[in-house]
N, C-alpha and C positions, 0 to 999 in steps of 0.2 A: 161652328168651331170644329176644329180636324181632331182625330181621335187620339193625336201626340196632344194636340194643347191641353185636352179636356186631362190624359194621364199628369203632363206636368203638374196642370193647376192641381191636382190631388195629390201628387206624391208633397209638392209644396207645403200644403196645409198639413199633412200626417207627418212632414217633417218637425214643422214648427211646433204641433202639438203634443209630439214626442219628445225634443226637447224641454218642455215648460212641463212637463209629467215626469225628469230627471232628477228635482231635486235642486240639493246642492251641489251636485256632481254632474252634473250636465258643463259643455263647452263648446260654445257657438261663437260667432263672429255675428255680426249685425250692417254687414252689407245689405243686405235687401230693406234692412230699418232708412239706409241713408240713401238710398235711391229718392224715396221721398223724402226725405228728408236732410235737405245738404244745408252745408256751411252757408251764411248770408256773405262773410268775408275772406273765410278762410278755408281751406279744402278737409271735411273731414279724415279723419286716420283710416288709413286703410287693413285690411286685415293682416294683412302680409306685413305692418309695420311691427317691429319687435317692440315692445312693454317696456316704457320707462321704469327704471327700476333704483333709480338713485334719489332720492326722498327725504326730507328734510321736514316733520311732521312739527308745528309748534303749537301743542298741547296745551293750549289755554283750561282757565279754569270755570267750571258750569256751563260749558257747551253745547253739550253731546261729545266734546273731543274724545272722550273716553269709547262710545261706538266709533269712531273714524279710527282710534288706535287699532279696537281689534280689528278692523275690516286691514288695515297695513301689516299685523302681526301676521296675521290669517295668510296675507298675500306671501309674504316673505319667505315663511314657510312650505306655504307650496311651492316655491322658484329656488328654495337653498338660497336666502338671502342672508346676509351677515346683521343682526340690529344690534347698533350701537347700545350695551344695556348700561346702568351704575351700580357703579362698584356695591358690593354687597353690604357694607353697613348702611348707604344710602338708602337701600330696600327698592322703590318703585321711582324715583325721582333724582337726578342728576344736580344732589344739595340742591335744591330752591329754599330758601330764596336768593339765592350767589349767583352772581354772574356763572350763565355757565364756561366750562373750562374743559381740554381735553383730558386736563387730571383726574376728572372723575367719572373717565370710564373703563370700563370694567376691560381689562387687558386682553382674556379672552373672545370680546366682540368685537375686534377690529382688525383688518380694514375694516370698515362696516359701509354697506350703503343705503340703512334706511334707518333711520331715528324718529325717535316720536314720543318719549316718553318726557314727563314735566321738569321743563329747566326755564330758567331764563334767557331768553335768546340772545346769545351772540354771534355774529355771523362770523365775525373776524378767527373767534376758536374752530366754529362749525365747519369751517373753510380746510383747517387744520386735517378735520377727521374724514370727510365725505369727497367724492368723487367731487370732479370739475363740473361735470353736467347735471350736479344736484338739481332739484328744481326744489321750492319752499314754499311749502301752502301751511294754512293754519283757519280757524276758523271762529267767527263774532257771534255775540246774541246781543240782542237790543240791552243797555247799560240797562231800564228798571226788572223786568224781569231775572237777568243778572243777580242783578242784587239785591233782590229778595231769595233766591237763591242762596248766593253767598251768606248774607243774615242767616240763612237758617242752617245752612251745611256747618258753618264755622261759630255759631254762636256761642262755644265753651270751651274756642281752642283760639279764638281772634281776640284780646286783653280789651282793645277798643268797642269789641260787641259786648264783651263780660262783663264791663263797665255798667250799661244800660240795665234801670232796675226792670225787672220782670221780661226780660229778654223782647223790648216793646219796639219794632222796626220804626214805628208813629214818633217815639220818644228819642232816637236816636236822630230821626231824620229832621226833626224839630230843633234841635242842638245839636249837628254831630261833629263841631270844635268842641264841644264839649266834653264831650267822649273819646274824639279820636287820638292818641297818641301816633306821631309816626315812627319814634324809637319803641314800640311798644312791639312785644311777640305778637307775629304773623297781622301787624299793619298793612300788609299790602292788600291783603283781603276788606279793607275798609274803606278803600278809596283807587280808585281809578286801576282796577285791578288789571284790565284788559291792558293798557298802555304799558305799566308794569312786565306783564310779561314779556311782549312786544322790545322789554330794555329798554325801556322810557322813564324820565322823571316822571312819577304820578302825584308827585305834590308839587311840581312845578305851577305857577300864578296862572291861571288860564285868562287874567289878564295880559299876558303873552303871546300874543296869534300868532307872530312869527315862528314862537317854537311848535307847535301844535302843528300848523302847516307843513315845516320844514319836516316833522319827525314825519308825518303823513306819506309825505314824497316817498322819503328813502323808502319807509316800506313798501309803498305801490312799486318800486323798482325790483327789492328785494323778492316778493313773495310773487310769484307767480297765477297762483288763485286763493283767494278769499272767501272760504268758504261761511255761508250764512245757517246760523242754527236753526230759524222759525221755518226756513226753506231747503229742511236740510236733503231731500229728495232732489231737487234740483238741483243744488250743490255736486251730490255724487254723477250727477248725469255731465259735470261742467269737469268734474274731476276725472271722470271716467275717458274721456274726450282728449280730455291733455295728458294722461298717462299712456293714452291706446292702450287700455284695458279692455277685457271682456266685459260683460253683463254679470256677471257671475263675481267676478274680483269685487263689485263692489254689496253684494248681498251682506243685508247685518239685522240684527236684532238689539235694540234699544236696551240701552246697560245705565250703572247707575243710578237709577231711578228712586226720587225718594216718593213715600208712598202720601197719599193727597192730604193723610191727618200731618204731615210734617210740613204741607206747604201753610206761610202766612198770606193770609189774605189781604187785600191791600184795595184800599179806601181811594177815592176816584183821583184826589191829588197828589196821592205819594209817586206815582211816574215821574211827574213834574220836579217833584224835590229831591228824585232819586238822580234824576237828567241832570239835575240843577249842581248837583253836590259830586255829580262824577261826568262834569261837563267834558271833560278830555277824554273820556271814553265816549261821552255822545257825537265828539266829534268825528272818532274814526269810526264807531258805527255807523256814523251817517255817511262817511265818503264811502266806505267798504260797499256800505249796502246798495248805493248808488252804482259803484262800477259793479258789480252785481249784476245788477236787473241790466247793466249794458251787454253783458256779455249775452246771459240770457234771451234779450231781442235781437242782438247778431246772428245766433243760434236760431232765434225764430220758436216762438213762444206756444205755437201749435205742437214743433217738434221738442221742445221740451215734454210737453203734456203728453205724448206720445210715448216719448223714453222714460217718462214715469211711469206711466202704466203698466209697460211690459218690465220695470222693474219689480212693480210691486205684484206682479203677476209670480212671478221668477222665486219673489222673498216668500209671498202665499205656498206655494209650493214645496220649498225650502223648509220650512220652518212647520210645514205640517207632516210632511217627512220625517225631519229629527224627531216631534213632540208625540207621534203614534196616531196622525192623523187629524187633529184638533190645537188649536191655534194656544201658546200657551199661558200657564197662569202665574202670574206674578205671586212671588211667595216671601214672608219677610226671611229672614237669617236664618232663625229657628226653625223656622219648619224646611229649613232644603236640608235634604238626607246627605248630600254628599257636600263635606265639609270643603272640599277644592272649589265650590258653586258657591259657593257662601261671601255677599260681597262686603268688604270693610264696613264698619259704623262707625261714624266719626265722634255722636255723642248718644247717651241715652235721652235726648231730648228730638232724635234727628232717627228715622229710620229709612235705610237704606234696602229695596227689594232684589231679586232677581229670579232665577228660575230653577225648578230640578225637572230632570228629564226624565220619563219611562225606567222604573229601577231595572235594573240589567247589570248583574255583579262583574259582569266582562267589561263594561266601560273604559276605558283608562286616559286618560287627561291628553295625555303623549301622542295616541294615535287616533281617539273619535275625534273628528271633525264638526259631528254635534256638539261636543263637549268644546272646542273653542270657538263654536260660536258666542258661549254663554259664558264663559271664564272668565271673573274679572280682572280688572287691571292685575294688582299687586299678586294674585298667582298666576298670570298669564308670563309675567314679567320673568320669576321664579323658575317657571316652568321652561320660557325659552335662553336664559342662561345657564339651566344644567346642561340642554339639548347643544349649546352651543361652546359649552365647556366641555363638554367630551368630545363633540368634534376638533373642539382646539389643540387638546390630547394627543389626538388621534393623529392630526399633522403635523404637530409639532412636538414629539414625544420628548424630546431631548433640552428642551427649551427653558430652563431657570425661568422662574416668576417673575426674578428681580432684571431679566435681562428684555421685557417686552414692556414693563413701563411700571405704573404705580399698583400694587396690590393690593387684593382687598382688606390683608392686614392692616394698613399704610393709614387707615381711617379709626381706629378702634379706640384715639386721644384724641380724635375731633369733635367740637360740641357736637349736641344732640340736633339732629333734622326736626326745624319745623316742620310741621304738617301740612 
């Protein structure tokens, strides 16, 4: 080997390994990743390709959706992106459980071109508010896991869970006509929650294949990728592909998390009865997760395994950076120092963890980039509608409230937002 090749191959490697020693601030391109590793059907993005950036996020419930938000907040931010927020009596959520509507967004986020916060999907409003070239991903987890989940997140705020003596998933799912109301406070979380948000009848007969099928299509047409929770590493490497994003765009740290004494355990036949009782979500779990794993083997199943690695190489790095070198530790509510780190409890039966960072009185929400990585929803939310109210300010000084659409006054006589 000539004395240039042997310098290349080394400046190469001192390249690559000074990148992945950057952090969360390093920005690289991954042309050399797709050399070996190309498209089986499709050509992948080149670097020179500019970042899709019109985004249409649909926020299901017990996902992980809630780390796919921050990783979209996160982006938006660094590109000066405009997010669609609601109106501020809303707080974190676009009225769910209402159809959503362009009424209820907040007048200083718009034009907007990336949305992501919990509504129920409507594309025909969403069409309304977002660029032509939106593209619309949203993301599944398997119906029982799901909803043991759901049982436990919503258990003293769902009328149909509150029913059930001793708050007993076994007892519920053994009768849950019993129990369930559909005119009941926050019933959607008791049955077929996934389709629900999707804007689907979830108490429709799933004696009806035709509807089930039919709603199926539209949204294989509507959403572009579907992302899956169990395989949610994979996901972002399918998501990262059709954005022509960086490596970097899609770095996150796992939020919401409830802690393992709040998960129920669940006896070898409850999947079955959970499958059984929220059959119309097993159905679109089961096609989602099918064109799935298609994508994935189009992609080429090596080069997934590949682009996970160096993801997870990328987030190692990351996240030992923010944490002062050590990987960090889940902490409940009380014990994080800074109250902005602090994420919602939905019940005292139900604990919800997250994280504090290395004390450092200089911090501030607004500009660490540590600090958004770990910020939850409902002050992330907060946090980028003032940022995005003073820029509104700022261009449009002159501009009456009442002359750019519904304010956040305009909500202060509407019932109270389900949870």
């Amino acid at each position: 080997m000539s004395r240039l090749k042997i310098f290349l191959v080394l400046l190469a490697v001192s390249c690559l390994s000074l990148m992945l020693h950057q952090g969360g601030h390093f920005n690289w391109n991954v042309m050399s990743f797709h050399l070996s590793c190309p498209f089986h059907r499709s050509p992948p993005p080149q670097s020179s390709k500019a970042k899709h950036t019109s985004i249409a996020f649909l926020k299901t419930h017990k996902t992980a959706s809630s780390t796919v938000q921050n990783i979209l907040f996160r982006f938006a931010e660094r590109h000066n992106l405009t997010v669609a927020l609601p109106l501020q009596g809303y707080d974190h959520q676009f009225r769910y459980p209402w159809s959503f509507s362009v009424r209820f967004v907040h007048p200083h986020t718009v034009p907007a071109q990336v949305i992501t916060n919990h509504m129920r999907f409507n594309q025909q409003e969403l069409r309304k508010l977002l660029p032509n070239d939106t593209l619309y991903l949203t993301i599944l987890r398997e119906p029982a896991t799901m909803f043991e989940s759901l049982f436990s997140y919503y258990n003293q705020n769902c009328a149909s869970f509150k029913r059930v003596p001793n708050g007993s998933l076994e007892a519920f799912l053994a009768e849950p006509q019993r129990y369930y109301r559909p005119d009941a406070g926050n019933a959607m979380f008791a049955h077929n929650t996934l389709l629900f948000d999707l804007g689907g009848e979830n108490d429709h007969s799933p004696a009806d294949d035709s509807y089930i099928t039919g709603f199926i299509k539209q949204m294989d047409e509507i959403f572009s990728l579907v992302m899956i929770s169990e395989y949610f590493d994979e996901s972002l490497v399918l998501l990262r592909r059709l954005l022509s994003w960086d490596l970097e765009d899609i770095l996150y740290v796992k939020l919401n998390m409830r802690t393992p004494e709040s998960k129920l355990k669940m006896s070898p036949d409850l999947p079955g009865k959970i499958r059984k009782w929220n059959s119309l979500d097993a159905k679109l779990y089961d096609y989602f997760n099918a064109t799935f794993w298609k994508k994935l083997h189009a992609l080429g199943l090596d080069c997934v395994e590949k682009e996970v690695d160096l993801l997870r190489q990328a987030q190692d790095r990351l996240i030992r950076g923010c944490f002062g070198g050590s990987l960090p530790q889940l902490r409940s509510s009380s014990q994080i120092k800074n109250k902005d780190l602090r994420p919602w409890q939905p019940s005292s039966k139900v604990a919800i963890v997250g994280y504090d960072l290395p004390y450092n009185s200089t911090r501030n929400a607004a500009s660490d980039p540590c600090l958004k990585l770990i910020i939850p929803e409902v002050q992330y939310t907060r946090l980028l509608l003032r940022s995005q109210s003073l820029r509104y300010r700022k261009n449009y000084p002159l501009r009456a409230p009442s002359s750019v659409g519904v304010g956040a006054g305009s909500v202060r006589h509407l019932p109270k937002r389900p949870i």
